[in-house]
C-alpha positions in Angstrom: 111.7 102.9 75.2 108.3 104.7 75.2 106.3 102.1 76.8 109.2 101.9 79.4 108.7 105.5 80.1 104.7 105.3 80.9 105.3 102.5 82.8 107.4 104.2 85.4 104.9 107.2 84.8 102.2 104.8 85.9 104.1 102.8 88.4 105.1 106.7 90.2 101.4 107.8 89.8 100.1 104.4 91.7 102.6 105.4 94.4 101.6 108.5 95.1 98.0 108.0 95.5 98.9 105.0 97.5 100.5 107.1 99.9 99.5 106.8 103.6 100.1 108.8 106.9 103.6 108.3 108.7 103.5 105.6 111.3 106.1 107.3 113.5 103.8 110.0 114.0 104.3 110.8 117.9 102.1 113.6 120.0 103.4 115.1 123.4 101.2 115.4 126.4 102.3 119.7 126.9 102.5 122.3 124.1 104.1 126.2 124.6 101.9 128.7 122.9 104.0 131.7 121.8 101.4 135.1 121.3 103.2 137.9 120.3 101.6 141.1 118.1 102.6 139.6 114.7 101.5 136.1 115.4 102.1 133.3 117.7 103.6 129.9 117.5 103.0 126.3 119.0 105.5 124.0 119.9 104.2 120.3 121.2 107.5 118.7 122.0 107.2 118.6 125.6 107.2 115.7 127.6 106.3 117.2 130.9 104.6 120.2 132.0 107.8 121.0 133.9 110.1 120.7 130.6 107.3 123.0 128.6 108.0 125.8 131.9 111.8 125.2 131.3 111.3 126.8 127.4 108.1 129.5 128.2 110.0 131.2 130.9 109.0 134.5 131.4 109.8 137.5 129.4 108.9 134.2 126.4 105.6 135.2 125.4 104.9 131.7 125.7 102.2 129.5 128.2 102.3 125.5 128.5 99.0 124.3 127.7 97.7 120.4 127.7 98.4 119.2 123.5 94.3 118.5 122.5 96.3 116.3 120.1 97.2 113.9 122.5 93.8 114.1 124.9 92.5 112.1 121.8 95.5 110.4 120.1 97.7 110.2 123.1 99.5 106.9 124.7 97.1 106.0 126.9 93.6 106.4 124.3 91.6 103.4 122.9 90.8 105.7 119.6 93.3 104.1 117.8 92.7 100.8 118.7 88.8 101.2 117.7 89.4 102.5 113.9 92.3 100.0 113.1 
């Protein structure tokens, strides 16, 4: 019973440190940057600059800025086909 114990121990240990980054990792091409006096906020679920505008709309505190995210990691960059 004991050695069944530290072999699960083991067996959760090697999975852990096997652990790898999420595949279904997706960026978006616009992000809404929220200032404000305490703080600020991003949000990079926008597919389109005109969808970002729809959610920073005045009165927001927010501005629609190209994700630096997805300039390097994006749909159309050959990054991730160079370091696979």
């Amino acid at each position: 019973m004991r050695t069944i114990g530290l072999l699960l121990l083991l067996v959760g240990a090697v999975a852990v440190i096997n652990a790898r980054q999420a595949s279904a990792e997706v960026y978006r091409p616009w992000c809404a940057q929220y200032t404000g006096a305490r703080g600020g906020g991003t949000n990079c679920g926008f597919t389109s600059y005109e969808q970002c505008r729809m959610t920073a709309t005045p009165g927001s505190g927010a501005v629609c800025v190209r994700n630096p995210w997805y300039e390097y990691y994006g749909e159309r960059s050959n990054v991730r086909a160079r370091y696979r």
